[in-house]
N, C-alpha and C positions, 0 to 999 in steps of 0.2 A: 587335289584338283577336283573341283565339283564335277558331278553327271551333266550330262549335256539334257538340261528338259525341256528347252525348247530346238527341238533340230530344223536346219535348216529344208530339208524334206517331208512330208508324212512318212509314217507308215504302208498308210493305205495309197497304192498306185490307183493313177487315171491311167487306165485302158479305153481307148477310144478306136473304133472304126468307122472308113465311109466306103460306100458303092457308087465308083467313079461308070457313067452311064453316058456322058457323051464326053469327050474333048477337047479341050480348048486351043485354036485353031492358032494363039498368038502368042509369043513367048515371055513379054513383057509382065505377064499378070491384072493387064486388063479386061478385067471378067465379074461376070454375077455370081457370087456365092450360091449356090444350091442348082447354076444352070450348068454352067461351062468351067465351075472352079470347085474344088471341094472343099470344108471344112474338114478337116480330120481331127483337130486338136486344139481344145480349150486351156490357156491355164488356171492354174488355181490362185486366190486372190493376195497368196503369199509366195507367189513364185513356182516353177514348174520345173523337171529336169526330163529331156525329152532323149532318151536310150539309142533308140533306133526306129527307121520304119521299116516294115513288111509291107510286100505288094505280092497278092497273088490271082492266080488267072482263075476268073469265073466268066463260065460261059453258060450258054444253053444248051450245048452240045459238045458231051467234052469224047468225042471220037475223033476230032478234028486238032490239026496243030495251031497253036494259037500266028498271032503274028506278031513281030518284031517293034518296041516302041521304046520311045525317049520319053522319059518321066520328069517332068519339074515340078522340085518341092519351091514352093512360096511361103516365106514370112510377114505377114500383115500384120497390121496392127489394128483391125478393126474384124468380125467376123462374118455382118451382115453388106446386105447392099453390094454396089459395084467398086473393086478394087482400082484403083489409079496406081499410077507408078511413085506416087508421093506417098502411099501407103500400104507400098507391099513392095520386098526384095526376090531376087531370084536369089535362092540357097546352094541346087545342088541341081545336076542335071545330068543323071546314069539312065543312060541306057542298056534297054535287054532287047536279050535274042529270043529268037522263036523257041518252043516249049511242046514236044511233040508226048501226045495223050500216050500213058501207062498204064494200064489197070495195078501193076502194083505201084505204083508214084500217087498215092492219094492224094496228094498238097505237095504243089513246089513253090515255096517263097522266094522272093527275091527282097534280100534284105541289105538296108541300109542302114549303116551308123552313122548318125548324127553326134551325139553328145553335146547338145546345147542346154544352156542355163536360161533361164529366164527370170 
């Protein structure tokens, strides 16, 4: 049996992250990319395989306990402009609990698995 020389992945991983800085008030995914929606994840022009996400608390003050929030991840199919519901689905929608500040706790992720193919 031949080597497999073209795989269906890279080698080299996309690593991508964003800094969510305000909220989007509506649950559908109608939102401006870069305002109220983030980008987190390009794929690549031969397909992508997305592992899982990470979400962790940054603050400006981390003395304080964070507060409790509901995350929705969106799949769109476009990266720019404003998302319609004809071009973007709701994925997944895990919520987290509050998060109280540790000096020894440097980073607490809250991670999600996806395992989606693109």
């Amino acid at each position: 049996m031949p080597a497999n020389f073209n795989p269906i992945f890279s080698i080299a991983p996309r690593v991508s992250s964003v800094r969510v800085s305000a909220a989007a008030t509506v649950s559908d995914g109608t939102a401006t990319v870069g305002t109220n929606i983030y980008l987190a994840f390009t794929p690549g022009t031969n397909g992508s395989y997305i592992q899982r996400a990470r979400f962790s608390l940054s603050e400006s003050t981390m003395s304080t306990a964070s507060t409790g929030a509901t995350l929705r991840i969106h799949i769109a199919t476009t990266n720019t402009g404003t998302l319609t519901t004809a071009n973007n689905f709701l994925y997944q929608v895990p919520s987290i609990g509050t998060s109280l500040f540790c000096l020894l706790l440097i980073v607490e992720y809250y991670t999600l698995y996806i395992f989606l193919f693109d």
